[in-house]
C-alpha positions as CSV (number, residue, x, y, z in Angstrom):
1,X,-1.2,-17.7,-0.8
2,X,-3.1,-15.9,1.9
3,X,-6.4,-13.7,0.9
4,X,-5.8,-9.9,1.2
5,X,-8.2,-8.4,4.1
6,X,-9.7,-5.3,2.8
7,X,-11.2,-2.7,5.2
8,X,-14.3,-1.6,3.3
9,X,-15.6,2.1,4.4
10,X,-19.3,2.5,3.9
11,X,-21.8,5.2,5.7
12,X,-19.9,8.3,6.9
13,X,-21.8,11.8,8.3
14,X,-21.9,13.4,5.2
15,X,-25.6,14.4,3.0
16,X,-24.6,11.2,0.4
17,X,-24.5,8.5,3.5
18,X,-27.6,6.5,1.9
19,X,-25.6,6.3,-1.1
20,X,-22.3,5.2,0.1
21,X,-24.5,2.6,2.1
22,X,-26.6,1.2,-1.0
23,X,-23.2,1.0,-3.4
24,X,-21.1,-0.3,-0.9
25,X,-23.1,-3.5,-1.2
26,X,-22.2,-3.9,-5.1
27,X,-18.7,-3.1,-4.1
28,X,-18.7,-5.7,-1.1
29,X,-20.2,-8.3,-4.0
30,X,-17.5,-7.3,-6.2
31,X,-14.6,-7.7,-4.0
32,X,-15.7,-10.9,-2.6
33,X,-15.8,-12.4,-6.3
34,X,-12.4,-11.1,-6.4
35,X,-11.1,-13.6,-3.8
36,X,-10.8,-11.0,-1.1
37,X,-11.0,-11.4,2.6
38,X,-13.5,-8.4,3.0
39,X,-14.8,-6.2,6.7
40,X,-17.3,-3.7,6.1
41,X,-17.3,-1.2,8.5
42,X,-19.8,1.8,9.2
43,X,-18.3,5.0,9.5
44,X,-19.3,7.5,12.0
45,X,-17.6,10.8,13.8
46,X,-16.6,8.4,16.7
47,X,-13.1,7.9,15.2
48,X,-11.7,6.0,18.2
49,X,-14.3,3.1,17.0
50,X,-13.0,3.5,13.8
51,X,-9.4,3.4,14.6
52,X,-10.3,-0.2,16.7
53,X,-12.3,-1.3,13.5
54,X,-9.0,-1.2,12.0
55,X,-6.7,-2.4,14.6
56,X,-4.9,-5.0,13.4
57,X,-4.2,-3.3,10.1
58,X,-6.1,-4.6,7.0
59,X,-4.0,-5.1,3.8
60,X,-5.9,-2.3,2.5
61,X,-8.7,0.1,2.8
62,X,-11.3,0.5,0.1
63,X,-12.6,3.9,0.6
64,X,-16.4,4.3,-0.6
65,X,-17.5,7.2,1.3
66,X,-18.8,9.7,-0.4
67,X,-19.1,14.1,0.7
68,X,-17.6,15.8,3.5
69,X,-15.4,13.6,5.6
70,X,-15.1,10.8,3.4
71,X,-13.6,12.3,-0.1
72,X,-12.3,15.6,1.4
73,X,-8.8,14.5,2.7
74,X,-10.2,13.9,6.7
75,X,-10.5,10.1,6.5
76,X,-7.5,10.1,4.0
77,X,-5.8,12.1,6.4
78,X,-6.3,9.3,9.4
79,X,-5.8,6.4,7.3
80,X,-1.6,8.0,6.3
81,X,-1.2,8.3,10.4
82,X,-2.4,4.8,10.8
83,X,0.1,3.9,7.6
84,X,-3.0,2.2,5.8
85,X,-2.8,1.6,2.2
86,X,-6.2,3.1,0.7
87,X,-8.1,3.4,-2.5
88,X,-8.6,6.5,-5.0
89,X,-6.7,10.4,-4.3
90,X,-4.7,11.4,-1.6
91,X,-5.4,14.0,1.1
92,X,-4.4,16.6,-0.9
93,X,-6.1,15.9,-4.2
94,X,-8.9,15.1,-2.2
95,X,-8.9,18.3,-0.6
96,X,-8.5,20.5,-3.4
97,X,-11.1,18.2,-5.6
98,X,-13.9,18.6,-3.2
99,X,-13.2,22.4,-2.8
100,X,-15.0,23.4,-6.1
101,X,-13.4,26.7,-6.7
102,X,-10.1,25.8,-6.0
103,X,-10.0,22.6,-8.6
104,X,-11.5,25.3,-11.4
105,X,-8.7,27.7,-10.9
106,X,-6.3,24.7,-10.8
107,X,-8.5,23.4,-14.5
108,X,-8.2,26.9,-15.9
109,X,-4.1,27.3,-15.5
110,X,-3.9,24.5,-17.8
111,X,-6.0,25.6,-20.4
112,X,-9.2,23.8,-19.4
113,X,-12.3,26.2,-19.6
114,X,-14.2,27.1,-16.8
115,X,-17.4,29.4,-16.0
116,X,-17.1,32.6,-14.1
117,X,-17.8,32.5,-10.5
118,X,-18.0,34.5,-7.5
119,X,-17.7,33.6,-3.9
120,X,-20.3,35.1,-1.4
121,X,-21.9,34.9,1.5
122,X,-25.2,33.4,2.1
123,X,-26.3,37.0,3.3
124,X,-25.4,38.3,0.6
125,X,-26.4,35.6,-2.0
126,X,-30.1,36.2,-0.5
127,X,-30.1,40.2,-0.3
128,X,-29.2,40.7,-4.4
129,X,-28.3,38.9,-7.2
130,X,-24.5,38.2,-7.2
131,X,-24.1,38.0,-11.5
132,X,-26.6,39.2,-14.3
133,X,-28.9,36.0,-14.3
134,X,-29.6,33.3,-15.1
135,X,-27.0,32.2,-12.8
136,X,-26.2,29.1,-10.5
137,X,-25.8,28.8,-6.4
138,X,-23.8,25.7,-5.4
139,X,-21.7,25.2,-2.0
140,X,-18.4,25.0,-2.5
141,X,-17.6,21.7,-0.8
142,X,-20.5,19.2,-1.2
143,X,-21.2,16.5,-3.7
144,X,-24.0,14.8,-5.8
145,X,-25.3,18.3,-6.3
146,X,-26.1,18.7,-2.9
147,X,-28.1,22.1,-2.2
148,X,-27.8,23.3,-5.9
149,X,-30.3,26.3,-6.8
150,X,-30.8,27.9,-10.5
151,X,-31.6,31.8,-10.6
152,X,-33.8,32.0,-13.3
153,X,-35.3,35.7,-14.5
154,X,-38.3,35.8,-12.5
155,X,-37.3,34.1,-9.9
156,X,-37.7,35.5,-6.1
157,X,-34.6,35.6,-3.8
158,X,-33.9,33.7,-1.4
159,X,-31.7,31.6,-4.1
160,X,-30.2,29.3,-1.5
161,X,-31.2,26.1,0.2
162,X,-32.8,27.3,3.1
163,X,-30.9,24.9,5.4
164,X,-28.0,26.6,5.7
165,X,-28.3,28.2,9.0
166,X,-24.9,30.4,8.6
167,X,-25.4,33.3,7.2
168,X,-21.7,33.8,6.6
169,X,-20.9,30.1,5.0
170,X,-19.5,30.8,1.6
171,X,-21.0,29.6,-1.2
172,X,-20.3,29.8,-4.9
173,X,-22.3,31.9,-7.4
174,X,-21.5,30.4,-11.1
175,X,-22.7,31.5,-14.6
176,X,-25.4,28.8,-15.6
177,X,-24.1,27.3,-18.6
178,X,-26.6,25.9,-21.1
179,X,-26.9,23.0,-23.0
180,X,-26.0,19.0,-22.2
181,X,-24.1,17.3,-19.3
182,X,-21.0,15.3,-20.5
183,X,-18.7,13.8,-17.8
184,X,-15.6,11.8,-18.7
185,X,-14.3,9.1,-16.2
186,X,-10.4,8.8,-15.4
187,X,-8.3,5.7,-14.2
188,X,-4.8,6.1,-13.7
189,X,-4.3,9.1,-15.4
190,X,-6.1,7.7,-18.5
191,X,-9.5,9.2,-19.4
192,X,-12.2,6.1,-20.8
193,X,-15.0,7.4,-22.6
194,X,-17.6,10.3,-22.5
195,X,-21.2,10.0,-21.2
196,X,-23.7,12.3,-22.0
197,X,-26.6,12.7,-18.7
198,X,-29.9,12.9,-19.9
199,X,-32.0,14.3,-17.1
200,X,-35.6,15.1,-17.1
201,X,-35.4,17.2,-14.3
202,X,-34.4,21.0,-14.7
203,X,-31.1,19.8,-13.8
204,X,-29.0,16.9,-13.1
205,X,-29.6,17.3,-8.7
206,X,-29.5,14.7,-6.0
207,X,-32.5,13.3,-7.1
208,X,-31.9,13.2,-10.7
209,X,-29.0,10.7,-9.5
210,X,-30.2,8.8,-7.4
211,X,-34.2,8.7,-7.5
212,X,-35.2,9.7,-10.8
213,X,-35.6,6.4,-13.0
214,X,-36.2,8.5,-16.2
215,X,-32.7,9.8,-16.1
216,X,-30.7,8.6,-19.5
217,X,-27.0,7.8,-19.6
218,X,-26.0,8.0,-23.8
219,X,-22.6,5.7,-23.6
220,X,-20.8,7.1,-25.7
221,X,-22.1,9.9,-26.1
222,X,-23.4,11.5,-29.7
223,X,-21.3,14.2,-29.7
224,X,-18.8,15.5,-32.5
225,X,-15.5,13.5,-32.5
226,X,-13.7,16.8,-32.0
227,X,-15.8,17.9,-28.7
228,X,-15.5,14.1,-27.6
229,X,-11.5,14.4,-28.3
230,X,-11.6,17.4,-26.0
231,X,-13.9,16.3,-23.5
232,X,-11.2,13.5,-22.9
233,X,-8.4,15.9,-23.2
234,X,-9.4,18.2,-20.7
235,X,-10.7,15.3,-18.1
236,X,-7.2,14.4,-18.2
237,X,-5.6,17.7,-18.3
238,X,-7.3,17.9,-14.5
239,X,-6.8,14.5,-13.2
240,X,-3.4,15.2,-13.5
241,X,-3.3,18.9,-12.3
242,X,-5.2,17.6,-9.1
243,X,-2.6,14.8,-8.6
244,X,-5.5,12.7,-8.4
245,X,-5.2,8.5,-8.3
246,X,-7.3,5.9,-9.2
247,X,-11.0,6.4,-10.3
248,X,-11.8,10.0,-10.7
249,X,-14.4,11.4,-12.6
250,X,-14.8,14.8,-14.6
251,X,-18.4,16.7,-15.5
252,X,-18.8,19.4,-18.3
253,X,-21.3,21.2,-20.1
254,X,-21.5,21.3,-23.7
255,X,-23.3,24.5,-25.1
256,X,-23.9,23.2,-29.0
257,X,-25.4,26.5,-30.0
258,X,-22.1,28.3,-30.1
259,X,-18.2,27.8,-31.7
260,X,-16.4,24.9,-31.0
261,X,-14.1,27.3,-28.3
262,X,-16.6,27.8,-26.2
263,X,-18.8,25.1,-26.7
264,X,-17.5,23.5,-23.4
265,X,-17.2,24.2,-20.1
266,X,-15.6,22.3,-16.8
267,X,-17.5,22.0,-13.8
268,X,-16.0,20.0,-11.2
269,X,-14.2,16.7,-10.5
270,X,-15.1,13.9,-8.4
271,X,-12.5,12.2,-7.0
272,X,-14.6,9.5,-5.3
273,X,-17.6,8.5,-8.4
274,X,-20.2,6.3,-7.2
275,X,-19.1,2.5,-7.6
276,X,-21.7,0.4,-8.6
277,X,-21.7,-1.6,-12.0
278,X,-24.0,0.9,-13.3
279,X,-22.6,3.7,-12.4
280,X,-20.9,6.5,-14.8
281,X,-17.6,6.1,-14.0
282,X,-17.4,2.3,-13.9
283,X,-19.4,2.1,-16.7
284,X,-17.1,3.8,-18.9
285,X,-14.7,1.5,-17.1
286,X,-16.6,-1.9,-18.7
287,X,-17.5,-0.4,-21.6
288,X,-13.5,-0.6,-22.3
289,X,-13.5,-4.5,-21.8
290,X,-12.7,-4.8,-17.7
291,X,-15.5,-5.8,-15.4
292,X,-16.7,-4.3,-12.3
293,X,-14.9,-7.0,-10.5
294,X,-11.9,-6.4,-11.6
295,X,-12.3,-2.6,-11.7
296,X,-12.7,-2.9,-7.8
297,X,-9.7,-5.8,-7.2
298,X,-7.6,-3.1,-9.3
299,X,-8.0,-0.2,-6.9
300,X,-6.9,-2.0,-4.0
301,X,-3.5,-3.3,-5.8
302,X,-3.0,0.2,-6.5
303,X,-4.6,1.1,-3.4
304,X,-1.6,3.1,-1.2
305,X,-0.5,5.9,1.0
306,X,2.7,8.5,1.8
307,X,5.0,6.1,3.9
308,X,4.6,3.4,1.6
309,X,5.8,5.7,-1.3
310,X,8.8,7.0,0.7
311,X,9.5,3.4,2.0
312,X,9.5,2.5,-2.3
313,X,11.4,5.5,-2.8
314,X,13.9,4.9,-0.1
315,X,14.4,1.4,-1.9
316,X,15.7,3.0,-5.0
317,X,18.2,5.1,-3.5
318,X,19.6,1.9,-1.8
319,X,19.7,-0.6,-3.9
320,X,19.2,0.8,-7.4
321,X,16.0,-1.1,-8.1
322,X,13.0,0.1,-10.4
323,X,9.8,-0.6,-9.4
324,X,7.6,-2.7,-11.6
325,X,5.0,-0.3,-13.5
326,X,1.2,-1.2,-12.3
327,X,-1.0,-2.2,-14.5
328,X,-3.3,0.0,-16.5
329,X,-6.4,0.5,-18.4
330,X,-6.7,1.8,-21.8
């Protein structure tokens, strides 16, 4: 039996392009040990190099890019013209996950709570305050808390990151939400534990991620069962709202000074987590009994795209057949 060729997408233009550089090594390890046939290849804006790097077609594409451009439906969007099976969401879950505002409004009409928000303009955002503070400025469509600022009373405006150049770029003004981080990771549809983030920074930023060693990660985290139960419940409750597939990954804040109704609070979803063993979302992943390894070798069986689905669906109309269910983690 012939080895699989997986197309492996590492770099991309986007603010996280360090990132998806460093964990696409673990990912490349993993994959390897998996028995497949793996090509790396370093994304840039030149899409005609990109379209050659994957001309012949590879059995699949494991997407690890991370931001704008890599987990925002553009390469997703390229990869169902070239009728490439890939790895996590689709366009349009992608889409609509990175877009922060959009996936709360979609969390909120199934019951999920979220914190009030207003969108505004960076002229406006540094000309008055937007909310009664203490309040929080975030773009809309950036990861790894790219360009996050806290209004805190005393604080002097500007509130923004100073590199955005556009005065009229939206950006999203949110109601800071105390307490601890809690994010919940989802395969298939299935949410796998609850993680609490215990940052020593003022808040759980870029660096915090990536650069701050002190940074704690409590699996599973010592919460009450019932908050835990809901955590889960709600991660799920988006995945599927989202339409997401594969590995997704939802964060929340947990208030414990207040009643259990309000105690918790959505903030966004990731529908591309970092993939390294270490990281949150596999993590929950292994803690569950399935290793890194097999994590990765599991998204690209599942890994697919539009035409193959209508060529599957097409299938059953002719001949009657079911499709075997996939395989999937409890």
């Amino acid at each position: 039996m012939n080895k699989k060729n997986v197309a492996l997408l590492v770099g991309g233009w986007s603010a996280e392009r360090e990132v998806s550089l460093t964990k696409g090594k673990a990912v490349e390890s993993a994959l390897i040990e998996a028995g497949y046939d793996v090509t790396c290849i370093d994304v840039t804006k030149d899409i005609h190099t990109l379209v050659a790097a994957l001309t012949p077609k590879p059995d699949a594409v494991f997407n690890n890019l991370h931001g704008r451009g890599g987990e925002d439906g553009e390469i997703q969007g390229l990869l169902e013209i070239m009728e490439i099976p890939y790895t996590h969401s689709g366009v349009m879950a992608s889409a609509v996950g990175m877009n922060k505002s959009v996936s709360k409004n979609l969390a909120a009409s199934v019951g999920v709570p979220v914190a009030e928000e207003v969108i505004a303009t960076v002229r406006d955002i540094t000309a008055r305050d937007m909310m009664p503070r203490p309040y929080v400025v975030k773009p809309i469509n950036e990861g790894s808390s790219v360009g996050i600022r806290i209004v805190q009373d005393g604080d002097n405006l500007p509130a923004v990151d100073l590199s955005f150049k556009n005065e009229d770029e939206p950006l999203m003004v949110e109601r800071y939400i105390p307490g601890r981080e809690l994010t919940v990771a989802v395969l298939d549809g299935k949410a796998q534990a609850v993680t609490e983030i215990v940052s020593h920074a003022s808040f759980f930023d870029y660096d915090a991620k990536y650069r701050d060693t002190r940074t704690e990660y409590v699996l599973p985290a010592k919460i009450p069962a019932e908050i835990y139960e809901s955590c889960m419940d709600f991660a799920e409750r988006v995945y599927n709202i989202v339409e997401c597939r594969g590995l997704a990954r939802c964060d929340f804040r947990y208030d414990d000074t207040v009643t259990e109704q309000e105690a918790l609070c959505f903030l966004e979803i990731n529908t591309q987590p970092g993939l390294t063993a270490e990281s949150i979302g596999p993590s929950q992943v292994i803690y569950n009994g399935t290793s890194f390894s097999e994590l990765c070798a599991h998204l690209v069986e599942t890994a697919t795209c539009q035409k193959e689905n209508e060529k599957a669906q097409q299938k059953i109309k002719a001949d009657g057949s079911t499709p075997q269910p996939e395989k999937r983690f409890a």
